[in-house]
C-alpha positions in Angstrom: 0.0 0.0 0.0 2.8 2.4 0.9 4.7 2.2 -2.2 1.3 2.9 -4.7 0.9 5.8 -1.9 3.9 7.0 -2.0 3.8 7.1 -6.1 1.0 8.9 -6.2 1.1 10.8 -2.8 2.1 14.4 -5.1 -0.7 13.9 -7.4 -3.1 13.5 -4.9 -1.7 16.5 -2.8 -2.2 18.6 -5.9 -5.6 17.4 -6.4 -6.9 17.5 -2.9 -5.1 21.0 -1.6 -7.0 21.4 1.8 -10.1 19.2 0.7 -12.0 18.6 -1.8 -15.1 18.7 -1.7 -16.1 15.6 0.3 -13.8 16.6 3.0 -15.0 20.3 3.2 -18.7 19.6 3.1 -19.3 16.5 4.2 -15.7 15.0 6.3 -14.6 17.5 8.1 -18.0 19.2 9.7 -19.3 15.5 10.7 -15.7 15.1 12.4 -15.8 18.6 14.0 -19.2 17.2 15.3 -18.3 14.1 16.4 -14.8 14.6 17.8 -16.2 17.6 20.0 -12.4 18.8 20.7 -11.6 20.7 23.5 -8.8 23.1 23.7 -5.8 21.1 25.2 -6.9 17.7 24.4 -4.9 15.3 22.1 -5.6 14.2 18.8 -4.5 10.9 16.8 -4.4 11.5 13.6 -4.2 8.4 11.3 -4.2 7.3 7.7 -3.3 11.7 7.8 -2.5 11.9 3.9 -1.9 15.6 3.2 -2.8 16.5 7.0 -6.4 17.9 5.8 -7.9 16.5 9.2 -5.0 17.4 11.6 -5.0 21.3 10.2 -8.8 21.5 11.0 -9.0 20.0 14.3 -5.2 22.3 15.2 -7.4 25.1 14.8 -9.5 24.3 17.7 -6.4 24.8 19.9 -5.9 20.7 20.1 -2.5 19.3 19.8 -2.3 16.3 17.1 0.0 13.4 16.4 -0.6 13.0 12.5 0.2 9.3 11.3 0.5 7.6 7.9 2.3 5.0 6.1 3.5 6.6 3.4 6.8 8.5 3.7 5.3 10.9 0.6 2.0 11.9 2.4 4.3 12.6 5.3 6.1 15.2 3.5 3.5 16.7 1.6 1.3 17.1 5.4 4.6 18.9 6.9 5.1 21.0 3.9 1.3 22.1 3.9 1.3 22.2 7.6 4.5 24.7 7.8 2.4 27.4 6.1 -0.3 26.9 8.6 -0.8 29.5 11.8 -1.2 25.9 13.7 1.9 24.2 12.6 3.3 23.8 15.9 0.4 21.9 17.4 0.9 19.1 14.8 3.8 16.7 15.4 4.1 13.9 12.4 5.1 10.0 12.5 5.1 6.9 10.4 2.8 4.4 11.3 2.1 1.0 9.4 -1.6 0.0 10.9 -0.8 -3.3 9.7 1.9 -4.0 11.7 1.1 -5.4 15.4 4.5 -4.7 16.5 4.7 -1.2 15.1 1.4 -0.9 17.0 2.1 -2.1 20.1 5.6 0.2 20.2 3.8 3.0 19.2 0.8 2.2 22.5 4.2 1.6 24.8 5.4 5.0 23.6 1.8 6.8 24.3 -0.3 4.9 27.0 -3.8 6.0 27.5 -2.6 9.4 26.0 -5.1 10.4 23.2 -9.0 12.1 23.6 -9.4 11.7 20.4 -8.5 9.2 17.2 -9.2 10.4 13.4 -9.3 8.5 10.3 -10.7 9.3 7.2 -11.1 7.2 4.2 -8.4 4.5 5.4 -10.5 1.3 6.4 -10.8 0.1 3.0 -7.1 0.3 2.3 -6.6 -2.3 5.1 -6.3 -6.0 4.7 -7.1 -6.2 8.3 -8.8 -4.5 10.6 -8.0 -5.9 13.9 -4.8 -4.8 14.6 -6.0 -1.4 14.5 -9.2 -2.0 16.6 -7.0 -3.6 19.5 -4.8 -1.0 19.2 -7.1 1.6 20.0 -8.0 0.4 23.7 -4.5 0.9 24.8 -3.9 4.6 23.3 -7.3 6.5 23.9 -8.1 7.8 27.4 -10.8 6.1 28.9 -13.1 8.8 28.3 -11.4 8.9 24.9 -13.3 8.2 21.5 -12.0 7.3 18.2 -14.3 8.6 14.7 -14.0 7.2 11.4 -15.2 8.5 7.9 -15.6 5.9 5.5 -16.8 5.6 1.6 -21.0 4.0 2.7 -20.7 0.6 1.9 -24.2 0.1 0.7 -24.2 2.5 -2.2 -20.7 3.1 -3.4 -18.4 1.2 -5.4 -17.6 -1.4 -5.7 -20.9 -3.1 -5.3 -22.8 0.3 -6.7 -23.1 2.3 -9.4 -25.2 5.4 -10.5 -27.6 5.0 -13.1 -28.7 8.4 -14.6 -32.1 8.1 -17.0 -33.6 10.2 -19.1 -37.4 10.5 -17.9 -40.5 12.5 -19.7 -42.2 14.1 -17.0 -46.0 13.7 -17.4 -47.4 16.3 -16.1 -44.9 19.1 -18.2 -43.7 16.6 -21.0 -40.4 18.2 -20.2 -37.7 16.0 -20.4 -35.3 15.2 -16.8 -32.3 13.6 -15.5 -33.0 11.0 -12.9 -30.4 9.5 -10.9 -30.2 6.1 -8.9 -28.2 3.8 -7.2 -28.0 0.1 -8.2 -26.7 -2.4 -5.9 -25.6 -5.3 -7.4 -23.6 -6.6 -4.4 -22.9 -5.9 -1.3 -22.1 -9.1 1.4 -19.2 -11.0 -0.2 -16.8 -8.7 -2.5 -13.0 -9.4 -2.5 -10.2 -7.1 -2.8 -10.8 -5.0 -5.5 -8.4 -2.3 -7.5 -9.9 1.2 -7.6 -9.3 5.0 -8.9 -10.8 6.7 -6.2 -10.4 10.4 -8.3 -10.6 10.2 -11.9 -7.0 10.4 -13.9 -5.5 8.4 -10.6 -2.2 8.2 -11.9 -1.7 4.0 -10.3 -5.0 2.0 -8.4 -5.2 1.6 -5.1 -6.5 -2.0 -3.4 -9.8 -1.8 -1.8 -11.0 -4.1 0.3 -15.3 -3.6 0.9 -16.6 -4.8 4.2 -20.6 -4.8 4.6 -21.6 -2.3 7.9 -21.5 -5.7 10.2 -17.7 -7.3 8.8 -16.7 -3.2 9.3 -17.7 -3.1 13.2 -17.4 -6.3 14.3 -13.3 -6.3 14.8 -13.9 -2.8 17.0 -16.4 -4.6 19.4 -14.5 -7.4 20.0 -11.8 -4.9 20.5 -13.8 -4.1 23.7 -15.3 -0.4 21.9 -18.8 0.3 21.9 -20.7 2.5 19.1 -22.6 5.5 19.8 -23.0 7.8 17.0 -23.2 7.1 13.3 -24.2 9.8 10.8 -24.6 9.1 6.7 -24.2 12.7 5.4 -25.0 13.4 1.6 -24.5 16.1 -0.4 -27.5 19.0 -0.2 -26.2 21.8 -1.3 -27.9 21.6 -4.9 -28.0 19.8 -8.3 -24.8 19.9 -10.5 -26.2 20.3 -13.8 -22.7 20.6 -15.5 -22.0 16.4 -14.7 -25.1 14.2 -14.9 -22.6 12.0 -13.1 -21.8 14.1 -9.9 -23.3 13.1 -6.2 -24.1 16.3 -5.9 -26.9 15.2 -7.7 -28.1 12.0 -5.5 -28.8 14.2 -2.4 -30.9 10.8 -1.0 -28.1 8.8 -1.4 -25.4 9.2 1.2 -22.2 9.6 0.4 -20.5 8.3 3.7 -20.7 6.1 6.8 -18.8 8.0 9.5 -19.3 6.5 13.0 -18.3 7.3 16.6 -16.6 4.6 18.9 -15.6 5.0 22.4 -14.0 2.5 25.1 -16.8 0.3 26.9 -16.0 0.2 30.9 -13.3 -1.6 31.7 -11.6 -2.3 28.9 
């Protein structure tokens, strides 16, 4: 994963800048909702890319740790982050999520230490989710909550498409653009290759979970849920591109859900 990362890691930068528009209307406000930050507390930061997340949440007057694999995405977040009024509340480090005893160095290192845990669109670039979910007991606080913004595995690829028909309407005879979702799979999907922005230089490798096969390695983990929100896009039709999900406001664009540590654990 880190080497098609770090291949790719400038293109993306160039494409993304401080967030698209996924991240600016949709990511970041559910995170700024969820997360709740308080001036003081500590962020974790992983799967950081460019450091979009970390540089929103720094403004709040948080301090953040900002992870990633890739040694590119690394570099591009501390060159974006320099020019920020924030940089000195973001710190950056590698981290391979895959990698139990990367993990369990990294939990020695910072105990208990974290309020909060980010991650945006990383879970489907994992093989396996379960070294990540036991990681997370031994670095959050025990009041401490992680968030994760995903892709919605229902109605995105690769077990959806959008289907855009041309429809008379019969009360004006005026012709319209409908848009839909079709499903044509959802439970059992393997690993799949996938150009998450149009003119992706290199695929990435996607691996789709269904909602359960997504939350099931975090509660065995010993981490309850207790928020989920599905945001879409609202802010009006895109007539320019049939195509765009600006156009499927019933249809939402992500899964982002709230977990915290059950007592105890």
């Amino acid at each position: 994963m880190s080497s098609t990362w770090d291949k790719i890691a400038n293109w993306w930068d160039q494409k993304l800048l401080d967030g698209n528009d996924m991240f600016l209307e949709l990511i970041l406000p559910t995170i700024d909702e969820l997360a709740d930050v308080k001036p003081g507390q500590r962020v974790l930061d992983i799967g950081t890319g460019n450091g979009i997340v970390a540089r929103r949440l720094a403004r709040d007057g948080v301090d953040v740790l900002a992870t990633d694999y890739s040694l590119g995405q690394i570099e591009n977040a501390r060159r974006r982050t320099e020019k920020s009024a924030h940089a000195a509340q973001i710190a950056f480090e590698q981290l391979d999520l895959l990698s139990r005893p990367a993990l369990d160095d990294f939990a020695q290192r910072h105990p208990e230490e974290f309020d909060v845990v980010t991650g945006s669109m990383l879970l489907k670039e994992l093989s396996d989710l379960r070294p990540l979910a036991e990681f997370l007991p031994k670095i959050l606080k025990p009041t401490g909550r992680a968030i994760f913004a995903n892709l919605h595995p229902a109605f995105h690829k690769p077990g959806a498409h959008r289907l855009i028909e041309v429809v008379e309407n019969p009360d004006t005879g005026a012709q319209e653009i409908k848009g839909s979702i079709k499903v044509e799979k959802y439970l059992n999907i393997g690993p799949v290759q996938s150009s998450a922005l149009r003119g992706q230089p290199e695929p990435l490798t996607w691996f789709h979970r269904p909602i359960h096969e997504l939350l099931e390695p975090f509660f065995d983990a010993g981490l309850a849920l207790n928020k989920v929100r599905e945001p879409s896009f609202n802010d009006g039709l895109d007539t320019a591109q049939a195509q765009s999900y600006h156009n499927f406001p019933q249809i939402p664009m992500q899964f982002i859900f709230r977990l915290v540590r059950l007592p105890g654990q």
